[in-house]
N, C-alpha and C positions, 0 to 999 in steps of 0.2 A: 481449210481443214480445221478441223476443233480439235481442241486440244484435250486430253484427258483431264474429268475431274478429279482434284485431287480429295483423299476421303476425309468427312470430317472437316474441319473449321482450324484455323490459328487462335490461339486463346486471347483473350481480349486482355488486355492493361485491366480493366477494373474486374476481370475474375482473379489475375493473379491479386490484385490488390486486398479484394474479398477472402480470397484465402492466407493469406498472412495474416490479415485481423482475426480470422478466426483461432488460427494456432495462437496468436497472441493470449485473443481472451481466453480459451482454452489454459493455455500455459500458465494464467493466471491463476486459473481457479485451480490445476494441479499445484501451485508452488503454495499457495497460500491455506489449502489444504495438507497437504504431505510434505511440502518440501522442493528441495531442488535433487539434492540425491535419489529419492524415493520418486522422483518424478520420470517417468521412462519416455523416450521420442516417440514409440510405436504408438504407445497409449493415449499422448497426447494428437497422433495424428488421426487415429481411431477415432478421437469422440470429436477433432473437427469437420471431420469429412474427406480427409485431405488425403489422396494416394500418397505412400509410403517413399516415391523415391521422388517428391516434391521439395521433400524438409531441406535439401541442400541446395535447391532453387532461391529459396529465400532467407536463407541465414547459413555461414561460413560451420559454424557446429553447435553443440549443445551449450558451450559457452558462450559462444553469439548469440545464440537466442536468449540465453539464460541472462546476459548482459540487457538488451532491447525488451526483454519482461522484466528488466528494474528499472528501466525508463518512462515502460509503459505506467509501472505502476507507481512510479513517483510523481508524472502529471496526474493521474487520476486522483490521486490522494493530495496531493496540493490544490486542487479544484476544489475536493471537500475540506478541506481545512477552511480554506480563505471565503469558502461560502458562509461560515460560523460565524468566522474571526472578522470577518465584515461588516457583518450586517450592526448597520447605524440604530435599527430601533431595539438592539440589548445594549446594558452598560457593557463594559469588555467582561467582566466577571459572570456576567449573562451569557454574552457570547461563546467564552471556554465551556461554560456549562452547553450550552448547545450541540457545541464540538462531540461531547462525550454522550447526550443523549443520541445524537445522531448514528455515531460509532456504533454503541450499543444497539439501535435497535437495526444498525446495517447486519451486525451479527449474531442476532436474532433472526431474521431472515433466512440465514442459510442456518438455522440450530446449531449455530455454534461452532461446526464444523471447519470454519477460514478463519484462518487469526490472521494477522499483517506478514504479507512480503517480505520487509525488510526484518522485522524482527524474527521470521521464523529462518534469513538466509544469516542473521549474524550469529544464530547458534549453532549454525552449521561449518561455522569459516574456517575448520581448521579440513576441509573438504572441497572446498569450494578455489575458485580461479583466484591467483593472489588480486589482481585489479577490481575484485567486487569488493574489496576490503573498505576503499577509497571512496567509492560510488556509496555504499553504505555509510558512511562517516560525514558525507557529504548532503546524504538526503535527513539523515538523521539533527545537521546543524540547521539545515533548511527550516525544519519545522520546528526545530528551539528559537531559530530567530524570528519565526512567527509568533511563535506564543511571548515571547519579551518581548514584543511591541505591546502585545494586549497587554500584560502584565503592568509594564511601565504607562499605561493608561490607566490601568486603574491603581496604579499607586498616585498618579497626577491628580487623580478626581475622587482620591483616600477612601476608596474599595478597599487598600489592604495600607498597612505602615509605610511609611515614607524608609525607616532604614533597611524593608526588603529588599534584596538583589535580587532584579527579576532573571537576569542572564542566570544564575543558580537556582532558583524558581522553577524558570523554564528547562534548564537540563534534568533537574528530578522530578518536572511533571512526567519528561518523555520515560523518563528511566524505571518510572513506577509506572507510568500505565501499559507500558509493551509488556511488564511481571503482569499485572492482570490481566491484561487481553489474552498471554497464553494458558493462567489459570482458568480464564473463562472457556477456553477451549476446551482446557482438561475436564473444567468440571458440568459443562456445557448449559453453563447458564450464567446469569448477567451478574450476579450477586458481586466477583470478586472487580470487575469494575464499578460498580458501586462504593463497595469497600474502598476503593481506594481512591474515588473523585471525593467522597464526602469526607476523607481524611484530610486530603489535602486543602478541600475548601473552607474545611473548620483551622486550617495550621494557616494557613496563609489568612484571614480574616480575624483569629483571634486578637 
C-alpha cells in the first residue's frame, strides 16, 4: 500500500542558510542607510524575499539580528581594512592613503547614500540595546589598533616624527574620519573625506 504523498518538499539547510544571508545583507544595507531605529523587520524582509513569519526562524529578535548585523559588518570591514593596510608594495602612509581612496570610492558607488554601521549605531546609543555599546567600542579599538601598527611603521621608516604617538594618531584618525563619512553623506559627495584625509596627512608629515 502507498503511502500518501506529502505536499511540497522539506526545506533544505542551504535554503535556510540562503535566506539569513540575504536578511543579513539586506539588513546591512538598511542600517547603513537609515539606521537601526528607522530600520523596520517587515521592510527588511520585503526587499529579501523572505516570508514575513521566517524572521524568528533565524534570529531570537530585532536585537539579535541587530547584534549578528554588527558582526556581520565588522568582518567585512576588517577584510577591507587589512586589504590596504597590508599590502607590502605601498610604504604604510601609502597604504592609509589607500584605505581612504578605497572607502571613498566604496561610497561613491552607492551616491553616498551608506555611511558606516558602526558609526551611524553610536549616534543612535541612547536607543539602542545596552550591549551594542561594548561590541561598538570594541570594533572601534579593533581598527585603531590597526592603524597604529601602520602608523608606528612609518614613524620606524621616518614617514612621520619619531615623537608621534601613533596610539593618539590612530584614535583621531578614527574620530575624524567617521565626522566625515557622515558629512559625506549629508552632503553626498566625497569632498568632506577629502577634507579631512589631506588634513591629517599634512599634520602628521609636517
Amino acid at each position: 500500500m502507498k503511502l500518501p504523498r506529502k505536499r511540497g518538499r522539506p526545506k533544505r539547510p542551504l535554503e535556510d542558510a540562503d535566506a539569513r544571508n540575504r536578511l543579513i545583507r539586506e539588513g546591512l544595507v538598511f542600517l547603513t542607510e537609515r539606521g537601526y531605529s528607522a530600520a523596520g523587520v517587515n521592510d527588511i524582509l520585503d526587499a529579501a524575499g523572505v516570508p514575513k513569519g521566517s524572521f524568528y526562524h533565524y534570529f531570537k529578535s530585532k536585537a539579535d539580528f541587530g547584534s549578528q548585523l554588527i558582526d556581520a559588518y565588522a568582518a567585512y570591514f576588517a577584510k577591507k581594512l587589512d586589504r590596504s593596510l597590508s599590502d607590502e608594495s605601498l610604504d604604510p602612509l601609502g597604504r592609509l592613503r589607500a584605505f581612504v581612496e578605497d572607502a571613498a570610492e566604496g561610497m561613491a558607488r552607492h551616491d553616498f547614500t551608506r555611511g558606516c554601521l558602526v558609526g551611524n549605531l553610536g549616534q543612535e546609543m541612547g536607543l539602542l540595546p545596552d550591549d551594542f555599546r561594548e561590541k561598538l567600542r570594541a570594533i572601534f579599538a579593533a581598527w585603531e589598533a590597526r592603524v597604529r601598527v601602520c602608523l608606528e611603521m612609518a614613524r620606524d621608516q621616518g614617514q612621520i616624527s619619531r615623537i608621534q604617538k601613533a596610539d593618539t594618531l590612530a584614535r583621531f584618525f578614527w574620530i575624524g574620519w567617521e565626522g566625515a563619512v557622515l558629512r559625506a553623506k549629508l552632503d553626498r559627495c566625497r569632498d568632506p573625506l577629502d577634507t579631512f584625509a589631506n588634513v591629517f596627512f599634512e599634520m602628521i608629515e609636517s
